[in-house]
C-alpha atoms as an extended CHARMM CRD file, in Angstrom:
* protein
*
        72  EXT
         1         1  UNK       CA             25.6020000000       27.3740000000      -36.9080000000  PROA      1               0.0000000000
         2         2  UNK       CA             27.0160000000       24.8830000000      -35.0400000000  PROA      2               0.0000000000
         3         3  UNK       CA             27.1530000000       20.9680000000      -34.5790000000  PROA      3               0.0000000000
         4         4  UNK       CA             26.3730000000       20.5660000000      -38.1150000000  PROA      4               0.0000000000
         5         5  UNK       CA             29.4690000000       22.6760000000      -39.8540000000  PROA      5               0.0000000000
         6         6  UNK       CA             27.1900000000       22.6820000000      -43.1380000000  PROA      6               0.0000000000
         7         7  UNK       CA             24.0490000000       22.7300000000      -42.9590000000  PROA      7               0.0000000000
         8         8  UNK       CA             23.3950000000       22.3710000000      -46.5620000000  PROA      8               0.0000000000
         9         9  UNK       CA             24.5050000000       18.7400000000      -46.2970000000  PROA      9               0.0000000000
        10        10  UNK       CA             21.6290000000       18.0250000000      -44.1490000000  PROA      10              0.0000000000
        11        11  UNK       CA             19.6580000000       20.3700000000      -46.1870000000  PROA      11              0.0000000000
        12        12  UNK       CA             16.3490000000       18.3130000000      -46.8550000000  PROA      12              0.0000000000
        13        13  UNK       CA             16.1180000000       16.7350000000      -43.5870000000  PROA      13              0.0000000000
        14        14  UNK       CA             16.4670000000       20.2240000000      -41.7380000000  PROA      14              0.0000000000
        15        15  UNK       CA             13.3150000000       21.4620000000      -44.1330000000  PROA      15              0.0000000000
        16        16  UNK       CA             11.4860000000       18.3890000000      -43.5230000000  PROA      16              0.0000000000
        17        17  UNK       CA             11.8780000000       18.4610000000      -39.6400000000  PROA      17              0.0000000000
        18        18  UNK       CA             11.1000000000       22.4760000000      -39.9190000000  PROA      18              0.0000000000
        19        19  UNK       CA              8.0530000000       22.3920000000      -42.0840000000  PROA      19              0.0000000000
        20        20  UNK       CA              6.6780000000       19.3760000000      -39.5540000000  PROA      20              0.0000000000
        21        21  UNK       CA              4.2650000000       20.5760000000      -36.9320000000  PROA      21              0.0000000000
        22        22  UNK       CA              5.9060000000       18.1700000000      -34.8300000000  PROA      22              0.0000000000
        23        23  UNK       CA              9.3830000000       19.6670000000      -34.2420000000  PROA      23              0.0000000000
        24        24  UNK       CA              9.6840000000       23.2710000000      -32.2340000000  PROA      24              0.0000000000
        25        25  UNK       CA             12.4860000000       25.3380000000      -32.7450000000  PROA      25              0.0000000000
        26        26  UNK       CA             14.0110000000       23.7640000000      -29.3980000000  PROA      26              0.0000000000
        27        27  UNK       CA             13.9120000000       20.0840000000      -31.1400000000  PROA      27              0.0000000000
        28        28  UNK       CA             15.4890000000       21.8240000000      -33.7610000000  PROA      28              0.0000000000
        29        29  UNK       CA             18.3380000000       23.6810000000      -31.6710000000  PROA      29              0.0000000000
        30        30  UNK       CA             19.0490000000       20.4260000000      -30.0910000000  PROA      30              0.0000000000
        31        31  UNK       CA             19.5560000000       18.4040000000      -32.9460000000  PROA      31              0.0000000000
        32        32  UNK       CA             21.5190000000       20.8370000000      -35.2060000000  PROA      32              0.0000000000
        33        33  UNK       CA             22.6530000000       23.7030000000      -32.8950000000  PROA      33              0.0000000000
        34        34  UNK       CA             20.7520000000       26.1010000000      -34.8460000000  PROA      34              0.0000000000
        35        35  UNK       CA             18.8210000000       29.4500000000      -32.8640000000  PROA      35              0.0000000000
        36        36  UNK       CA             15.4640000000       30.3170000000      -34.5560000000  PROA      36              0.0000000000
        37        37  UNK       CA             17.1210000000       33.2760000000      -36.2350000000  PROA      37              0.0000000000
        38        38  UNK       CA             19.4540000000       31.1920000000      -37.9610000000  PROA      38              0.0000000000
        39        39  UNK       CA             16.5320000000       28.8240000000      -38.7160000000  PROA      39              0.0000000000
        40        40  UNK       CA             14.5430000000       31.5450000000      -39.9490000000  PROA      40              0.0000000000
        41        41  UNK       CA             17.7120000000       32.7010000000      -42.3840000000  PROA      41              0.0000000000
        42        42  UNK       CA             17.9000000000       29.0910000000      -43.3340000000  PROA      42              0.0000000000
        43        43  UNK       CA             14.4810000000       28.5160000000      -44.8170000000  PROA      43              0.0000000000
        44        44  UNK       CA             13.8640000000       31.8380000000      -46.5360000000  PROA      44              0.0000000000
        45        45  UNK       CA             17.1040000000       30.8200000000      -48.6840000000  PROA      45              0.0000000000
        46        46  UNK       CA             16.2020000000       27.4010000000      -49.3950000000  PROA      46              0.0000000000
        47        47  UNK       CA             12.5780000000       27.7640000000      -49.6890000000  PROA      47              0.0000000000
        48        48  UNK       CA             10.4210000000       29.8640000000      -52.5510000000  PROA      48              0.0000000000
        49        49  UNK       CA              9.4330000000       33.2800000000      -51.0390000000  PROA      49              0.0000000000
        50        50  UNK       CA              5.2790000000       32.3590000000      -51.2440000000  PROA      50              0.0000000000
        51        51  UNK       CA              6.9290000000       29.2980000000      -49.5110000000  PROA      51              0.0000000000
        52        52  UNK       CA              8.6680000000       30.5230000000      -46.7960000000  PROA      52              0.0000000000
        53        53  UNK       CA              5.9710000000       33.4040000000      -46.0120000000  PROA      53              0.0000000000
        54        54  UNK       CA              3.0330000000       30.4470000000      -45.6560000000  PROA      54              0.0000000000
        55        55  UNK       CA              5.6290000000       28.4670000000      -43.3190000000  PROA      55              0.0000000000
        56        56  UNK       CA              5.8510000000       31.6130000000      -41.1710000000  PROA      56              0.0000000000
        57        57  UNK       CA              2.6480000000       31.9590000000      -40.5860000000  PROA      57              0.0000000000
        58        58  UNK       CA              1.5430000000       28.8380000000      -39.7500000000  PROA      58              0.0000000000
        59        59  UNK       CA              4.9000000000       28.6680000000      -37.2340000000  PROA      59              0.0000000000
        60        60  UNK       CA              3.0280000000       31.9370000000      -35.7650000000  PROA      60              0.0000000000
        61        61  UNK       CA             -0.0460000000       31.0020000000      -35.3970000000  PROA      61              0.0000000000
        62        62  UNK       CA              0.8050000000       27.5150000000      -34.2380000000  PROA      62              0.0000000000
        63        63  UNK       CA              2.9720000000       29.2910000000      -31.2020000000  PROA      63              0.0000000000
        64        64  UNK       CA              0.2440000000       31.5400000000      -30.2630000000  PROA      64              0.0000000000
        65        65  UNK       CA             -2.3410000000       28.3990000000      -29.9800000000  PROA      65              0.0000000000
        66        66  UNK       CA              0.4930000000       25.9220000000      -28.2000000000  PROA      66              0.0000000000
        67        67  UNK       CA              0.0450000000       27.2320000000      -24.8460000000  PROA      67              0.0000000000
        68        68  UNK       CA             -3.8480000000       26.0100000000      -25.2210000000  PROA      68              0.0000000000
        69        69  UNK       CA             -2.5230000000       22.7470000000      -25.9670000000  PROA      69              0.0000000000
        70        70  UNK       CA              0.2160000000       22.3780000000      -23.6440000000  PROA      70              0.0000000000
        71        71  UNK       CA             -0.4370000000       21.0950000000      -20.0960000000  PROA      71              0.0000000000
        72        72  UNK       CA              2.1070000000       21.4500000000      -16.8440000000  PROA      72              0.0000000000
């Protein structure tokens, strides 16, 4: 976990960007050097289990419908 030693001090803000639709997981690697897995490891100890399984699956289904959205 890197640019950010501890995460935890950025705690909220990391949740807030994660739980937006906004952000991807690259916005997020940029900005705090974390990979997904790390991400992933992250939220399912900071959020409630019913929580962290709802964020998951909207991340999941969200990735599987962003190539319909995107356009090259």
């Amino acid at each position: 976990m890197g640019k950010y030693l501890n995460p935890e001090k950025h705690k909220d803000e990391l949740i807030m960007l994660a739980l937006s639709d906004k952000a991807s997981f690259n916005t997020i690697r940029q900005r705090f050097d974390l990979s997904e897995a790390d991400l992933k490891l992250f939220m399912k100890r900071w959020l409630k289990p019913g929580s962290y399984k709802a964020w998951r699956v909207r991340v999941s289904r969200f990735r599987k419908r962003r190539s319909t959205y995107k356009r090259d």
